[in-house]
C-alpha positions in Angstrom: -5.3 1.2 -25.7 -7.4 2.6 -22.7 -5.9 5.6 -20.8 -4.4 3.8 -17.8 -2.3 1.7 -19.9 -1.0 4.3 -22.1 -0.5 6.3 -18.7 1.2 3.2 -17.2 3.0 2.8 -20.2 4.5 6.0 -20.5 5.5 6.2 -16.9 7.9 3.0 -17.3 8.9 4.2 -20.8 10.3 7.3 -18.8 11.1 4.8 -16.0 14.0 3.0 -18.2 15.1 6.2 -19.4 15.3 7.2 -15.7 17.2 4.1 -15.2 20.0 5.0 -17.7 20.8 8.5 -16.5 19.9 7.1 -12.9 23.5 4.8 -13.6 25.3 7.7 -14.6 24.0 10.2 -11.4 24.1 7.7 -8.9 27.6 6.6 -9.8 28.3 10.9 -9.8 26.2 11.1 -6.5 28.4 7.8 -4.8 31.8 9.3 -6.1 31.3 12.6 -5.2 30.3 11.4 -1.0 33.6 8.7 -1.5 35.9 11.7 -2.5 34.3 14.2 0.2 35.3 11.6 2.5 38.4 9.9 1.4 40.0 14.0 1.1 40.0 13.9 4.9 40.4 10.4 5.5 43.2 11.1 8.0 40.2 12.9 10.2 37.5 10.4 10.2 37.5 7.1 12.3 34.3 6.0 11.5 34.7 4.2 8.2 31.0 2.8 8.5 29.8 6.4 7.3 31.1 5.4 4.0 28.8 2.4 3.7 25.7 4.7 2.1 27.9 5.7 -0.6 29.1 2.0 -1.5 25.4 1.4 -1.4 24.6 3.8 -4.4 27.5 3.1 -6.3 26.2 -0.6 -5.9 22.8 0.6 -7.5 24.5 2.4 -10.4 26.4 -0.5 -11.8 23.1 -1.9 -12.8 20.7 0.6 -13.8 21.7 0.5 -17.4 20.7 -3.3 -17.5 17.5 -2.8 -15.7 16.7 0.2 -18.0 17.2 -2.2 -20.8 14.7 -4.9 -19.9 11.9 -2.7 -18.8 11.4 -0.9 -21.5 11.4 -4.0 -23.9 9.2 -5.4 -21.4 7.1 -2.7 -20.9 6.3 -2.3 -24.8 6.1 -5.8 -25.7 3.7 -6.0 -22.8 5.8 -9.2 -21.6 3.6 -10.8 -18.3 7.3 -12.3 -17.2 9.5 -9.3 -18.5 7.5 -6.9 -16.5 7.3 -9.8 -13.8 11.2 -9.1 -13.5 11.1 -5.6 -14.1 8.5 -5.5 -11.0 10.9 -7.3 -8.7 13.8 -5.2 -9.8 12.4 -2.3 -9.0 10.9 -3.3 -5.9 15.2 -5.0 -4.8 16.2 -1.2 -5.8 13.6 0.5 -4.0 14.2 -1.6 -0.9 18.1 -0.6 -1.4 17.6 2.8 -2.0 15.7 3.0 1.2 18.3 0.8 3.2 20.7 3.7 1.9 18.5 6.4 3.0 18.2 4.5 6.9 22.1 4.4 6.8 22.3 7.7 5.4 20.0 8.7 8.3 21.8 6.9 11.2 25.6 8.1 10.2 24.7 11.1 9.5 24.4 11.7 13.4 27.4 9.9 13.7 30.2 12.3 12.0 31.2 14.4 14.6 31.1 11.3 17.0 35.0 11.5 17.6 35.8 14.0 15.2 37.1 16.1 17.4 39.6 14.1 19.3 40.4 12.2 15.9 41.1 16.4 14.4 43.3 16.8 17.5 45.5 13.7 17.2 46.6 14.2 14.0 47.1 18.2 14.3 49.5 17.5 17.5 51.1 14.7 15.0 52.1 18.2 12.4 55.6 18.4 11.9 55.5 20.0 8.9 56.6 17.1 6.6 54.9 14.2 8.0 51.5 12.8 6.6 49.6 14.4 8.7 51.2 17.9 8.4 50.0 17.5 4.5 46.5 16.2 5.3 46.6 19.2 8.0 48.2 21.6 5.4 45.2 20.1 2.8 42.9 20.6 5.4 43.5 24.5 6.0 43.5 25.4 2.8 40.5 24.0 1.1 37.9 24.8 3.9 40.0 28.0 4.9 39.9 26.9 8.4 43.2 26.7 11.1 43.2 25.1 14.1 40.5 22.3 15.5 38.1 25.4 16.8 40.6 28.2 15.8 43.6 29.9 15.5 44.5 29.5 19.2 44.0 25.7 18.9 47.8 25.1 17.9 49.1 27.0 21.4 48.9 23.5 22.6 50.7 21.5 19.9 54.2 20.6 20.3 54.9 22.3 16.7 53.7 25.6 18.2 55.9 24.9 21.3 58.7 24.6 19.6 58.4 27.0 16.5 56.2 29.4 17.6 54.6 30.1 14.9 51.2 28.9 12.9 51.6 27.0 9.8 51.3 29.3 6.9 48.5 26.5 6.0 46.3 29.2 8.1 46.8 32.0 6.6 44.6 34.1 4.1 47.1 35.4 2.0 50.2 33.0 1.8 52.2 35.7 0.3 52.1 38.5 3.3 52.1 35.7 6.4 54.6 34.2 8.3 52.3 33.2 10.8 53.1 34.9 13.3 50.8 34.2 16.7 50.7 37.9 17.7 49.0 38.9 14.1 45.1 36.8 14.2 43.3 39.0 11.9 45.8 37.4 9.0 44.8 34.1 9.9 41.4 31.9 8.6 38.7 32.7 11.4 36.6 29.6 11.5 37.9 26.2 13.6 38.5 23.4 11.3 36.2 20.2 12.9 33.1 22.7 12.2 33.7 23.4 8.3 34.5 19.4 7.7 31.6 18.2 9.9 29.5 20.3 7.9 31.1 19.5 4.2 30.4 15.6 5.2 26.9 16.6 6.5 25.9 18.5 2.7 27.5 15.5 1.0 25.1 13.2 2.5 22.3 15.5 2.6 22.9 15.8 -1.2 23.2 12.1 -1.4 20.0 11.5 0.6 17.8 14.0 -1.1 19.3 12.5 -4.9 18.5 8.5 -3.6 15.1 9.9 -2.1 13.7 11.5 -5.8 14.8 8.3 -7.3 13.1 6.0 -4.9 9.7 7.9 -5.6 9.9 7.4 -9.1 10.5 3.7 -8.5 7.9 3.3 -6.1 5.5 4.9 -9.0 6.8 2.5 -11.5 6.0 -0.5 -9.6 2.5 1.0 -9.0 2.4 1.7 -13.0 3.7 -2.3 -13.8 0.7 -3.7 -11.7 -1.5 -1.5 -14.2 -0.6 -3.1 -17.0 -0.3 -6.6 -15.6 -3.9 -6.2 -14.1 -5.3 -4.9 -17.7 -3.3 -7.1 -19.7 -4.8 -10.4 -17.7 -8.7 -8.7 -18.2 -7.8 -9.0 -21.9 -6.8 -11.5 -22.2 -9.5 -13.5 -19.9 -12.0 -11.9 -22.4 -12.9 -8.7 -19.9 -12.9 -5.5 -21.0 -12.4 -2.5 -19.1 -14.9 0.2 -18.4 -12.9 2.7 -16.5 -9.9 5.3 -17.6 
């Protein structure tokens, strides 16, 4: 076996191993960008930012499969198996890029509306309503109050007519009763900037994991032409004299 063979060969060996943990980290990688959204669904208009994720966890269903046939392709040196391993890996590649384009185009799209969306549902806070919890979930895990700030709830109606900040706000639920007159006990940072940039790191982490996968596809289509190319010379009585 000449060295570009057993090169190729290796490569898609590793390939369909790729393909197996791929499944499992792409299904991690679409779940985790789903959940960052869905958390604040009550925030986010634009549903169409979702569509990258649904795109990866599309992928993942069938990497295990596709693992599978390439590497009994790939060691049987099957012309048709690594004929369908070839256009496999080309139909991922080309939706792995598709993914990175939409990842690429919504990603300047989150804080599109985000703002006034923030503000509807924070003047919608009762304190028992849905959107008092989503606001209350809000607060607390990105330690954030208000849209920009603190003084963002002057101008909601619960503010007008309790005069107080929801204890949602405060850095130490024990010692607040969120009073206005007392900031420094409050979160600091505006809310819309702490979830524009949670949904921003969950794509970019999305993006960069669909990008180091679509490499190693794009060198496994280059290593299955290889081994096609060789196998026919052998087979037609040519023997190579490189590698």
């Amino acid at each position: 076996m000449d060295c570009g063979i057993f090169t190729s060969k290796t490569i898609l060996i590793f390939l369909s191993l790729v393909f197996w943990g791929a499944g499992v980290a792409l299904a991690y990688v679409g779940a985790y960008m789903i959940k960052s959204y869905d958390t604040f669904e009550s925030f986010i208009q634009n549903k169409q930012t979702l569509i990258p994720a649904a795109i990866v966890i599309g992928i993942s269903v069938v990497m295990f499969i596709f693992g599978l046939v390439g590497c009994c392709a790939t060691l049987r040196e099957s012309k048709c198996g690594l004929g369908c391993f070839f256009v496999i890996i080309m139909l991922i590649f080309a939706a792995e890029v598709t993914a990175l384009v939409f990842s690429f185009i919504y990603q300047g799209k989150i804080s599109q509306n985000l703002e006034d969306s923030m503000t509807k549902v924070f003047h919608e806070f009762d304190g028992n309503n849905a959107e008092s919890q989503a606001v209350n979930l809000l607060q607390n895990e990105l330690k954030c109050c208000g849209v920009k700030n603190v003084s963002s709830w002057n101008s909601t109606p619960w503010f007008i007519a309790n005069k107080t900040i929801p204890l949602s706000c405060c850095k130490n639920k024990t010692n607040c009763n969120g009073d206005p007159t007392l900031p420094n006990q409050f979160y600091a940072d505006g809310c819309e900037e702490n979830l524009e940039k949670l949904l921003h790191d969950a794509l970019t982490f999305g993006m960069l994991v669909v990008l180091g996968f679509a490499i190693i596809k794009f060198f496994g289509m280059l290593s299955v032409c290889v081994i096609t190319c060789r196998s026919n010379s052998r087979r037609n009585g040519y023997q190579a004299i490189y590698g």
